[in-house]
MOPAC internal coordinates of N, CA, C and O (Angstrom, degrees):
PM7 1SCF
backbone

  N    0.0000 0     0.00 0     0.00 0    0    0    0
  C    1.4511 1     0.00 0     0.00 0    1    0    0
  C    1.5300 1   108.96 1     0.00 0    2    1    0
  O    1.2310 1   114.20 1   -40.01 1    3    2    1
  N    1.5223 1   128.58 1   139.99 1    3    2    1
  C    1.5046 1   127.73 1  -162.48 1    5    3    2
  C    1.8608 1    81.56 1  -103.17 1    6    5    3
  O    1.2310 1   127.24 1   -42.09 1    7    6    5
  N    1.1937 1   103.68 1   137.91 1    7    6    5
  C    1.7122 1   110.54 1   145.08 1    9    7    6
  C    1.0210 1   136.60 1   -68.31 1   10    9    7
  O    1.2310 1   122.29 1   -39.44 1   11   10    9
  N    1.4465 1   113.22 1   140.56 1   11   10    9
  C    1.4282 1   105.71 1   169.52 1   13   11   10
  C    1.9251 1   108.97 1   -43.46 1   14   13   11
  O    1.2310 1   105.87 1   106.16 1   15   14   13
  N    1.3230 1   143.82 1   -73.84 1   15   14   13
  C    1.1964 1   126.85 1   169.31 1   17   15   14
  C    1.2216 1   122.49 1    15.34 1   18   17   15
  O    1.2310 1   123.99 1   110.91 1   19   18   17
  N    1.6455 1   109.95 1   -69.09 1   19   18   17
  C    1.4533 1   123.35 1  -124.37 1   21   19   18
  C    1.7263 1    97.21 1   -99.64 1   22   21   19
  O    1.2310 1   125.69 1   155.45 1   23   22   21
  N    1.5783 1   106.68 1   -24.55 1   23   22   21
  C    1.5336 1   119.53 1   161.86 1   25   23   22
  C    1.1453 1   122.50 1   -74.89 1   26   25   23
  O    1.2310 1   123.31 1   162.44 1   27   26   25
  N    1.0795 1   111.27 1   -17.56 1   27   26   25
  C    1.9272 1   117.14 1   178.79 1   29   27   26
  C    1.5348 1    94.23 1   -79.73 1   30   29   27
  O    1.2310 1   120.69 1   124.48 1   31   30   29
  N    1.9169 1   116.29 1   -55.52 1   31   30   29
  C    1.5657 1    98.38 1  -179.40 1   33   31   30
  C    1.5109 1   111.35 1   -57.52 1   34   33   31
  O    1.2310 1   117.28 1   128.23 1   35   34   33
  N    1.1693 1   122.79 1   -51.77 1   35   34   33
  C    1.5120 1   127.57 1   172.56 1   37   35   34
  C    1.7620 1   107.81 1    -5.52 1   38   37   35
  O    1.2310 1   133.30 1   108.64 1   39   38   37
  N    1.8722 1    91.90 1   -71.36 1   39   38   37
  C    1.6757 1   104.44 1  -149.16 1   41   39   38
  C    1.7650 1    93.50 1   -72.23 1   42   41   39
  O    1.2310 1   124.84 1   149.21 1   43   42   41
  N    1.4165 1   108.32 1   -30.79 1   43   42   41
  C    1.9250 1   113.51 1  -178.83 1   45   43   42
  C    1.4667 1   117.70 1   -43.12 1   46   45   43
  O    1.2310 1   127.87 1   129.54 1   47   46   45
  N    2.0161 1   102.45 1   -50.46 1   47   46   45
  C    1.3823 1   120.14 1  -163.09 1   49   47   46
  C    1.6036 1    99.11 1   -69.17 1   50   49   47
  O    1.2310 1   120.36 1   117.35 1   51   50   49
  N    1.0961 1   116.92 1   -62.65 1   51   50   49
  C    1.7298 1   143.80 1   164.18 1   53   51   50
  C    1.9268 1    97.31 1   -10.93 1   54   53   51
  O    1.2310 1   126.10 1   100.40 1   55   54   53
  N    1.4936 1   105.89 1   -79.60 1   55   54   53
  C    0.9225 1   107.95 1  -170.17 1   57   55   54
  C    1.6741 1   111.01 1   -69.80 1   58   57   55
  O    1.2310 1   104.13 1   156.86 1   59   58   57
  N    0.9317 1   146.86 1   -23.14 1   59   58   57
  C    1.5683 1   146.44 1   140.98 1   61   59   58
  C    1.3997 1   119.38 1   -29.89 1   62   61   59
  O    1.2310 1   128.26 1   129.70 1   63   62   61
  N    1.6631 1   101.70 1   -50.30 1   63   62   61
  C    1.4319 1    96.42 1  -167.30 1   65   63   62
  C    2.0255 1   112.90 1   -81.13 1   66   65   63
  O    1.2310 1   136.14 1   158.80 1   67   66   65
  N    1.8719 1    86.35 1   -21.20 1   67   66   65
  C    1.7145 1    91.09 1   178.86 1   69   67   66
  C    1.8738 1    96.91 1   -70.09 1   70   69   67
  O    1.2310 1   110.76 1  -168.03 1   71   70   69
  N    1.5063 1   134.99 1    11.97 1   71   70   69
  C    0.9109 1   116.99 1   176.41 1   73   71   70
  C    1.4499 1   107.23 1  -115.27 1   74   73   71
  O    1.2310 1   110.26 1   166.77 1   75   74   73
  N    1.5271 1   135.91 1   -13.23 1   75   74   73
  C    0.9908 1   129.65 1   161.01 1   77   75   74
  C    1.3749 1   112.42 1   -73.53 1   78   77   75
  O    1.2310 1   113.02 1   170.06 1   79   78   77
  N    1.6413 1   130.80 1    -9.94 1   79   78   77
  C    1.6695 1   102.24 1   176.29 1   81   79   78
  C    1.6975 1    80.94 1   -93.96 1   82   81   79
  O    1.2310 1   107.74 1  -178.20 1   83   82   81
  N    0.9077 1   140.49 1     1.80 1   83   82   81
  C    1.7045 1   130.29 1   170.63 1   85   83   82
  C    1.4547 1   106.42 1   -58.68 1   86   85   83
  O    1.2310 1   124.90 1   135.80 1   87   86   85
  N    1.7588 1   108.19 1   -44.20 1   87   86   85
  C    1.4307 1    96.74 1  -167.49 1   89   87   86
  C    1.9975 1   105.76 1  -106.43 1   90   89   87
  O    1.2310 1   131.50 1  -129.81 1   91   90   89
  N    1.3036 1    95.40 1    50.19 1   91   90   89
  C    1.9328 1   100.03 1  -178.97 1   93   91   90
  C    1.0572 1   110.23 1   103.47 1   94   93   91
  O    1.2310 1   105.66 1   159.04 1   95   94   93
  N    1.6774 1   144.20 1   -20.96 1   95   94   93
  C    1.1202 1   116.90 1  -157.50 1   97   95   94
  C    1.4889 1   116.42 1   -88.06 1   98   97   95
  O    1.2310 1   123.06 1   -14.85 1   99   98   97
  N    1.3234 1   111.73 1   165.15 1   99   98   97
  C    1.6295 1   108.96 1  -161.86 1  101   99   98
  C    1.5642 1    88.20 1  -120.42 1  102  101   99
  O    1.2310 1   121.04 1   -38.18 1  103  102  101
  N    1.7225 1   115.63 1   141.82 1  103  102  101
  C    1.2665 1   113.40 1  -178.61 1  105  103  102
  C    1.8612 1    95.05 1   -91.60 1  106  105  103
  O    1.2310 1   124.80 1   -44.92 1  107  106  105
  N    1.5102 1   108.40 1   135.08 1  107  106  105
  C    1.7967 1   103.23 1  -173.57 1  109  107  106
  C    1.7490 1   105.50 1   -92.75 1  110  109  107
  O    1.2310 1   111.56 1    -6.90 1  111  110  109
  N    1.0824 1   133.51 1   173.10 1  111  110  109
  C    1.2814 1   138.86 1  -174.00 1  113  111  110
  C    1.2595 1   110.95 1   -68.05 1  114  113  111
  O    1.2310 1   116.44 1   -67.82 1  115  114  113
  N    1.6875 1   124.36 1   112.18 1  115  114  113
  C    1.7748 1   126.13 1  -165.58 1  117  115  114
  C    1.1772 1    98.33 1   -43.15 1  118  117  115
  O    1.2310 1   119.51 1   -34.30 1  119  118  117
  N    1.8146 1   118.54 1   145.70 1  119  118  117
  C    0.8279 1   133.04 1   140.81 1  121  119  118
  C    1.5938 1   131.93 1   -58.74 1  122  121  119
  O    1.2310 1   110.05 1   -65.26 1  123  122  121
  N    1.3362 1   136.28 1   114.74 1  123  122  121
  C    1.4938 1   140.99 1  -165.34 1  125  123  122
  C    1.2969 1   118.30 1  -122.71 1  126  125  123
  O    1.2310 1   118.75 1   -57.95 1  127  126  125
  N    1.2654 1   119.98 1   122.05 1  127  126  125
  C    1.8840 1   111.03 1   179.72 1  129  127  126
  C    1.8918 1    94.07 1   -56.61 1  130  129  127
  O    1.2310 1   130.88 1    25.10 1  131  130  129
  N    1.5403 1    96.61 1  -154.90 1  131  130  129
  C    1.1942 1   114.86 1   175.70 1  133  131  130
  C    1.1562 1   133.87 1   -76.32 1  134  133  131
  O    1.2310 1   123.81 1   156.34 1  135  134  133
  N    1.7617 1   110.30 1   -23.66 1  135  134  133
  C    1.9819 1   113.52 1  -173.48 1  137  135  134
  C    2.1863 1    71.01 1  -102.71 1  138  137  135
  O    1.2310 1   105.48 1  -163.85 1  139  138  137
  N    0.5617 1   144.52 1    16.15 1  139  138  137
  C    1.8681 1   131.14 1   160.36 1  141  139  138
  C    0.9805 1   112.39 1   104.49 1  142  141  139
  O    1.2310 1   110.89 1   176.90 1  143  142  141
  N    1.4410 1   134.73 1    -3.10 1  143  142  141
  C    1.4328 1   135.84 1  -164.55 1  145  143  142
  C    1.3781 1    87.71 1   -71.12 1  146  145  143
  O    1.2310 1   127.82 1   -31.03 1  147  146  145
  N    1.3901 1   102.55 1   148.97 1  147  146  145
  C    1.5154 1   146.69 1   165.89 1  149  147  146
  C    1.5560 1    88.62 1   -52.64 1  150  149  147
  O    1.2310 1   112.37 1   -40.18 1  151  150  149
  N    1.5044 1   132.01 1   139.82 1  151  150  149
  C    0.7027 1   125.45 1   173.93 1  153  151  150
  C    2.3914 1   108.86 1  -132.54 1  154  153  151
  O    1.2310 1   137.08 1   129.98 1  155  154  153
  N    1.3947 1    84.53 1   -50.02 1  155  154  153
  C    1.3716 1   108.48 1   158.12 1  157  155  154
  C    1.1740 1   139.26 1  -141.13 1  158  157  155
  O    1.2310 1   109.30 1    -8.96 1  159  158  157
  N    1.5183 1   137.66 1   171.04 1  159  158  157
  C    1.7742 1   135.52 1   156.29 1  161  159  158
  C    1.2035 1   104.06 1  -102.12 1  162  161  159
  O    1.2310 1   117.00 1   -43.86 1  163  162  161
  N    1.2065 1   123.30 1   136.14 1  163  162  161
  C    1.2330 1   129.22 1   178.61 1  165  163  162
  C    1.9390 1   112.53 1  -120.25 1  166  165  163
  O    1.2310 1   120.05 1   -85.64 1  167  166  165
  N    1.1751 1   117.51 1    94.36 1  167  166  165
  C    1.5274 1   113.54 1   176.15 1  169  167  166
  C    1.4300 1   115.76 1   -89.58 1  170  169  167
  O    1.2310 1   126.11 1   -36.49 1  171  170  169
  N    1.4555 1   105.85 1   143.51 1  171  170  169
  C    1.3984 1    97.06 1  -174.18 1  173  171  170
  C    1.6630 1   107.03 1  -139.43 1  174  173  171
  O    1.2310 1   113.66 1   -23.85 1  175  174  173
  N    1.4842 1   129.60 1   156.15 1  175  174  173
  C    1.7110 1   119.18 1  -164.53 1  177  175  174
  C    1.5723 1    83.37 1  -166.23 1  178  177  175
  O    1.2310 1   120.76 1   -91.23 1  179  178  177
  N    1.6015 1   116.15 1    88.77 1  179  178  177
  C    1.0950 1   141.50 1   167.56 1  181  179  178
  C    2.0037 1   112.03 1   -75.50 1  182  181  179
  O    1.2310 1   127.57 1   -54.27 1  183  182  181
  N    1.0308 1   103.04 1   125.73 1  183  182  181
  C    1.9709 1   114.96 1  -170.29 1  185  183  182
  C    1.4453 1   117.87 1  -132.38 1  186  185  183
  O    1.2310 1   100.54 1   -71.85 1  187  186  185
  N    0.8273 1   152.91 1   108.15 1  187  186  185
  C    1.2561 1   173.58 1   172.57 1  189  187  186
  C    2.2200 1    93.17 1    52.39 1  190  189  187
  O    1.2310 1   117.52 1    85.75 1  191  190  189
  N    1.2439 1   122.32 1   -94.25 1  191  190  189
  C    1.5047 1   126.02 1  -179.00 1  193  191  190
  C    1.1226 1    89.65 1  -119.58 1  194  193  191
  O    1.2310 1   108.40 1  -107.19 1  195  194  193
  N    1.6016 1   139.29 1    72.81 1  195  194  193
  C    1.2129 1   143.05 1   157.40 1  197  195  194
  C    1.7397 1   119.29 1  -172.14 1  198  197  195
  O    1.2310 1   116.75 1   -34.68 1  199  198  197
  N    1.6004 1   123.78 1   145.32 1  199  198  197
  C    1.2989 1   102.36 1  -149.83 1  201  199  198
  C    1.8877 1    76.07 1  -149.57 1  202  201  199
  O    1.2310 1   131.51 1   -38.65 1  203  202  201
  N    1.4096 1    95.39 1   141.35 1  203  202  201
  C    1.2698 1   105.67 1  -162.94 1  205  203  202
  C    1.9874 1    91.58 1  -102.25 1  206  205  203
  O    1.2310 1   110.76 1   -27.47 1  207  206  205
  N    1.2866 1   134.98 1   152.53 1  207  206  205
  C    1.0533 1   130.66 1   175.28 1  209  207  206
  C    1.4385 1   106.49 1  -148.55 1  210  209  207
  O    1.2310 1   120.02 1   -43.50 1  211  210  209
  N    1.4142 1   117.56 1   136.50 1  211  210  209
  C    1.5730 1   145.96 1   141.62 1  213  211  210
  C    1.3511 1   124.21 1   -86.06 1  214  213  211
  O    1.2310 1   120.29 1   -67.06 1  215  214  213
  N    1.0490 1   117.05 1   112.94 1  215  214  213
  C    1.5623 1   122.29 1   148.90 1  217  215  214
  C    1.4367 1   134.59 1   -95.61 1  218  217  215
  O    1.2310 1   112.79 1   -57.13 1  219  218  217
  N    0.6058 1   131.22 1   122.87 1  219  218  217
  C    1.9970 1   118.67 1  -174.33 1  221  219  218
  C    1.8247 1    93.35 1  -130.30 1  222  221  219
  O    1.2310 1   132.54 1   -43.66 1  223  222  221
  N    1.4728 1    93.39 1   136.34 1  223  222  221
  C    1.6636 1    96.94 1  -173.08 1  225  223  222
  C    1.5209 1    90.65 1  -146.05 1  226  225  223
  O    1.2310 1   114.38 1  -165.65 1  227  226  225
  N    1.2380 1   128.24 1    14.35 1  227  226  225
  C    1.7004 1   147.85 1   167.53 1  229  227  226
  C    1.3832 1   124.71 1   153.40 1  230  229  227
  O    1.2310 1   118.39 1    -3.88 1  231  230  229
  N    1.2549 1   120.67 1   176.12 1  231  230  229
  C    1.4090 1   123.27 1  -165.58 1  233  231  230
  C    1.6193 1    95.61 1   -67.18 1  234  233  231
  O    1.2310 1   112.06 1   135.75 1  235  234  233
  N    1.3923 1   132.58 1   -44.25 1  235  234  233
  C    1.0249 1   122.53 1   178.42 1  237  235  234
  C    1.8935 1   123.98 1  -105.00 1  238  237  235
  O    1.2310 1   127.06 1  -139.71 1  239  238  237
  N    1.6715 1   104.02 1    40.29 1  239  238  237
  C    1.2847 1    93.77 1  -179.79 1  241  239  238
  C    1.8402 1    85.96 1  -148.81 1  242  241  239
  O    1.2310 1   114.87 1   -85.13 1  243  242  241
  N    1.0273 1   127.33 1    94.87 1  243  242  241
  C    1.1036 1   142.16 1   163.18 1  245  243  242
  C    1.6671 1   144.68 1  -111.46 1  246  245  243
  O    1.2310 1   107.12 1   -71.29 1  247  246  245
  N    1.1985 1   141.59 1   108.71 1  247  246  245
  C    1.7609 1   123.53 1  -139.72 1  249  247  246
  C    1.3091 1    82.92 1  -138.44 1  250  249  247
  O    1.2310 1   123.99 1   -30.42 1  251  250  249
  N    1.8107 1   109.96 1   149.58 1  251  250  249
  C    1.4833 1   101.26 1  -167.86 1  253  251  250
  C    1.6345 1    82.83 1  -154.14 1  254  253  251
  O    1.2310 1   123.59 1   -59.95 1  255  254  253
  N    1.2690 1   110.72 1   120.05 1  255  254  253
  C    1.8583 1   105.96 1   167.57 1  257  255  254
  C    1.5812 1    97.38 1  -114.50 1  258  257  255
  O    1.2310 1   134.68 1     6.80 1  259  258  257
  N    1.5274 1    89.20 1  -173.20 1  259  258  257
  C    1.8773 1   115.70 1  -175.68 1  261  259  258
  C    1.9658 1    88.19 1  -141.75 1  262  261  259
  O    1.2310 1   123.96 1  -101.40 1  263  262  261
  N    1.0974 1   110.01 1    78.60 1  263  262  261
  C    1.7882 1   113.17 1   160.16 1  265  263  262
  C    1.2593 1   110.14 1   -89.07 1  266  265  263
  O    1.2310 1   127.43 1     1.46 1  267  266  265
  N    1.9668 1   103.30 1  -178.54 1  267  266  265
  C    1.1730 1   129.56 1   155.77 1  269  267  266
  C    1.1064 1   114.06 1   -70.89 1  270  269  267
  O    1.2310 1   114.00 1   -12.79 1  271  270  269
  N    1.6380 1   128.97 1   167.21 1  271  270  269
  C    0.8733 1   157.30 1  -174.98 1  273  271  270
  C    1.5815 1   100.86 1   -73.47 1  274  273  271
  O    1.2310 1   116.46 1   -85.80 1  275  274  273
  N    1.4461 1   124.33 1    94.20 1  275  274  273
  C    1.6852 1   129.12 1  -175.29 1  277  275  274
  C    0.9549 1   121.08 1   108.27 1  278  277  275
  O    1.2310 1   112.57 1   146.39 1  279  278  277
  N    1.3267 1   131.63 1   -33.61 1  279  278  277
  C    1.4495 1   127.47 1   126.74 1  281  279  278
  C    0.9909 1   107.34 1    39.68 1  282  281  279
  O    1.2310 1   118.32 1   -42.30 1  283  282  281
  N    1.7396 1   120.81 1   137.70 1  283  282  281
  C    1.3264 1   104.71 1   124.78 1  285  283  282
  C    1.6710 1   118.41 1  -139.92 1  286  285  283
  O    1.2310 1   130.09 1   -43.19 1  287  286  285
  N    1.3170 1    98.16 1   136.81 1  287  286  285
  C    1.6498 1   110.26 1  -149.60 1  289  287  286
  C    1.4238 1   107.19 1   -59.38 1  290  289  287
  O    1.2310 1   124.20 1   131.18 1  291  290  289
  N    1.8575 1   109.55 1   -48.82 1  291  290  289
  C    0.7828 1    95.00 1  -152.50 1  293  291  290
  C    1.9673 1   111.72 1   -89.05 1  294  293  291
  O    1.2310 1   123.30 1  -149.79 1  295  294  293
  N    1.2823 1   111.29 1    30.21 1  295  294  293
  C    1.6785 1   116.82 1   154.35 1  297  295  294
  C    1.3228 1    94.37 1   -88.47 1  298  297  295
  O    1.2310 1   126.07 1   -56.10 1  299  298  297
  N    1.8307 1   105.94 1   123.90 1  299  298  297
  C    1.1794 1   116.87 1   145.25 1  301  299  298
  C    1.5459 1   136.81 1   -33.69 1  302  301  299
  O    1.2310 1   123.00 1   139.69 1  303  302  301
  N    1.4416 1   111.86 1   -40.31 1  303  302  301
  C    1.4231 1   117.37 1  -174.51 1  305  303  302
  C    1.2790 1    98.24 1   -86.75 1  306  305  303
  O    1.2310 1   114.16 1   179.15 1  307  306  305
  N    1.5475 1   128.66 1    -0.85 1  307  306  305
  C    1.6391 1   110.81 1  -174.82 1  309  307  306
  C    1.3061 1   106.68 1   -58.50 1  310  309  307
  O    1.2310 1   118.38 1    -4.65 1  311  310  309
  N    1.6970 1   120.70 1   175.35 1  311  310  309
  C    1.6274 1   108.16 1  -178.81 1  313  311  310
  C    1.4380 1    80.81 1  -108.63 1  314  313  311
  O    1.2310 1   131.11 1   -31.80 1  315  314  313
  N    1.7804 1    96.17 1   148.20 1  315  314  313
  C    1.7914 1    96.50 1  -158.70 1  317  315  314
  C    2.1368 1    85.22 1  -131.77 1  318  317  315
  O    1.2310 1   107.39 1   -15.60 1  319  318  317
  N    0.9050 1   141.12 1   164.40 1  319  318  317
  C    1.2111 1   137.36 1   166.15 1  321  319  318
  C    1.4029 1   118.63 1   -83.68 1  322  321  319
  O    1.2310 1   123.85 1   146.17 1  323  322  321
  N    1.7760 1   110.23 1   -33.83 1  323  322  321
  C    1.3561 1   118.25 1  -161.78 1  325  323  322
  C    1.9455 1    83.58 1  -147.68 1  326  325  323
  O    1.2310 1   129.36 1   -30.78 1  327  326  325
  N    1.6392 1    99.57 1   149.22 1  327  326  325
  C    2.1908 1    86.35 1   178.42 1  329  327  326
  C    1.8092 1    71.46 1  -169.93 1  330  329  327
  O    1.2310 1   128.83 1   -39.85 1  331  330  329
  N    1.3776 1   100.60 1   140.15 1  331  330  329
  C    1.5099 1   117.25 1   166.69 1  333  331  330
  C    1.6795 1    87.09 1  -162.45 1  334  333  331
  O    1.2310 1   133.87 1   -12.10 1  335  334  333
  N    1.6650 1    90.79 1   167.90 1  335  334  333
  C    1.6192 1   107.14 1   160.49 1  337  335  334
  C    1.7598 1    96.03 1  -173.06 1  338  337  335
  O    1.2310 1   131.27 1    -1.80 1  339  338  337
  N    1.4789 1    95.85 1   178.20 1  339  338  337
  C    1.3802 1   107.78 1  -167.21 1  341  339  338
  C    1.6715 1   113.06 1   140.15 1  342  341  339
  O    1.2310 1   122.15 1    30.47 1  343  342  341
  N    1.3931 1   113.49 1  -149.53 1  343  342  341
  C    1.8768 1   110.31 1  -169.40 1  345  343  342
  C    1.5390 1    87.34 1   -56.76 1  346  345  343
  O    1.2310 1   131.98 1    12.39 1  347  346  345
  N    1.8265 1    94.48 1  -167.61 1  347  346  345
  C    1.3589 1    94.78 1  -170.33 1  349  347  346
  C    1.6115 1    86.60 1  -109.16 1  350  349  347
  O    1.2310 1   117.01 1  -177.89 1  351  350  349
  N    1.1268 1   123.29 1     2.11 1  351  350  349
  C    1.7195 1   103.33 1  -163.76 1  353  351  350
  C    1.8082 1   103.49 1  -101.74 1  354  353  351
  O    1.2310 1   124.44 1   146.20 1  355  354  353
  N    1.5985 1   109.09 1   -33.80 1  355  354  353
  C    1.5086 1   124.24 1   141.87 1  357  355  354
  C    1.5703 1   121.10 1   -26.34 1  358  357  355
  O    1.2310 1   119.63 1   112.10 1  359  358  357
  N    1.5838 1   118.30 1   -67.90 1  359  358  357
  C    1.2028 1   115.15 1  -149.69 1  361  359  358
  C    1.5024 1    85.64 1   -74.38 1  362  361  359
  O    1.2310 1   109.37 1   123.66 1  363  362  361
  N    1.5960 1   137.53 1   -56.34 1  363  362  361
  C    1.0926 1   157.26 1  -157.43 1  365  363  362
  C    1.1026 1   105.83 1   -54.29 1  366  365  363
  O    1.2310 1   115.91 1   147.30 1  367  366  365
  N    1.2071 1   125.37 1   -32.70 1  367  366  365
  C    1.7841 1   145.17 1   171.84 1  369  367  366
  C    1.6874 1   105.32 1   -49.22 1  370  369  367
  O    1.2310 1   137.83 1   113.53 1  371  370  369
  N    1.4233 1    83.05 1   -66.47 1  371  370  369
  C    1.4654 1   107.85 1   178.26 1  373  371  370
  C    1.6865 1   127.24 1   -42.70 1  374  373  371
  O    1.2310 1   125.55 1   111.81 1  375  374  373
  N    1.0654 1   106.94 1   -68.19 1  375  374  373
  C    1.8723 1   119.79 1   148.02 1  377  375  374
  C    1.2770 1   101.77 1   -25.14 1  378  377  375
  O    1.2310 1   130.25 1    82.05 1  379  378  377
  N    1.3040 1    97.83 1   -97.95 1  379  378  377
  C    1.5383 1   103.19 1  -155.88 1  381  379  378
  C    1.6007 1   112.10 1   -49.47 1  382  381  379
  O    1.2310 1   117.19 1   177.62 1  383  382  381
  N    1.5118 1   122.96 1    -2.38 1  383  382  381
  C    1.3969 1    91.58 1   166.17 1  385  383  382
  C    1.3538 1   105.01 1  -122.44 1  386  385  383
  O    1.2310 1   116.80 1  -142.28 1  387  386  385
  N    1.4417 1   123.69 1    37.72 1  387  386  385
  C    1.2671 1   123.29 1   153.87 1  389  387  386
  C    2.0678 1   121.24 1   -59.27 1  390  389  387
  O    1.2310 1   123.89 1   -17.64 1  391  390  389
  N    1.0303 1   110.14 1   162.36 1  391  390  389
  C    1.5444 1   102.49 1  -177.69 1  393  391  390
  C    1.3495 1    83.42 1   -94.33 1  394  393  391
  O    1.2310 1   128.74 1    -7.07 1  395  394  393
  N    1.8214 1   100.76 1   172.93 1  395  394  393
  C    1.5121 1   110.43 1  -169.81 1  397  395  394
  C    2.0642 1   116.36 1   -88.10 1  398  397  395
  O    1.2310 1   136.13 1  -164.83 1  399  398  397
  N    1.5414 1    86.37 1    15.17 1  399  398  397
  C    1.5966 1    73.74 1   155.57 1  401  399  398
  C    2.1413 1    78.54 1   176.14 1  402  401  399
  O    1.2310 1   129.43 1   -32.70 1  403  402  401
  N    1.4689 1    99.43 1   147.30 1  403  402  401
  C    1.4459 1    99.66 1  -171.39 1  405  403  402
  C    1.9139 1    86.78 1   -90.76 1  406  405  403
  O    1.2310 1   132.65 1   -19.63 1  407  406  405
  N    0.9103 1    93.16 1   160.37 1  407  406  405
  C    2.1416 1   123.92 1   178.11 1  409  407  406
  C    1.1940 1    83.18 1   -96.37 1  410  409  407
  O    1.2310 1   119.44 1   -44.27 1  411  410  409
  N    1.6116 1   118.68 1   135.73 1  411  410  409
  C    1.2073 1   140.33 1   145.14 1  413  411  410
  C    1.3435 1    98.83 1  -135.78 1  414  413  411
  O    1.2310 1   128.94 1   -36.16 1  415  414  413
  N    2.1522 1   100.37 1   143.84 1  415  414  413
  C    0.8342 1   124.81 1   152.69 1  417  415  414
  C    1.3140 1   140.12 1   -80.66 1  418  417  415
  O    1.2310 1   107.09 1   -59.74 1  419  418  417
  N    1.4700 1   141.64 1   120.26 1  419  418  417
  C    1.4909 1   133.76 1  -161.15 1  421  419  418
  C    1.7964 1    97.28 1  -127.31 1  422  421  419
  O    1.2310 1   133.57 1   -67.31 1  423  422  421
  N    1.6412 1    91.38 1   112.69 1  423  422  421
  C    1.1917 1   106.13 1   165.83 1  425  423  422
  C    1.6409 1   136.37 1   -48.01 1  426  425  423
  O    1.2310 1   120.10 1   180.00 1  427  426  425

């Protein structure tokens, strides 16, 4: 049986995520093991040499970087500009109030 709770995060995450394809993001083709299960969502909002990424693999397992172009996010050791994870209504927070491209300084 779902809780009331667990539908409120539901409808929160939902409405977050209908705001990241607001601001570009493209939902990519689910990730599925082998018998088809759903495994992940993967959003993605690619910008000049930098590529913004969502993963959601449950309400509480969500990982979100800001890479280069080839990248790959999901190695920890990749060099990432921006890298969080955690709930989904947290990480999603997080994104969406990133600016639309971070300033780095190069020595």
């Amino acid at each position: 049986m779902t809780s009331s709770v667990e539908v409120e995060d539901q409808d929160a995450s939902s409405i977050r995520l209908r705001k990241l394809v607001a601001r570009g993001f493209r939902l990519m083709p689910p990730v599925r093991d082998t018998d088809g299960e759903l495994m992940a969502l993967i959003y993605v909002r690619p910008h000049a040499d930098i590529v913004d990424v969502v993963e959601l693999r449950g309400e509480d397992d969500v990982r979100a970087a800001r890479v280069s172009r080839g990248a790959d996010f999901r190695d920890d050791r990749a060099e990432a500009q921006w890298r969080t994870a955690g709930s989904a209504c947290d990480v999603l927070d997080q994104v969406l109030a990133l600016p639309e491209r971070l300033i780095t300084v190069r020595a």
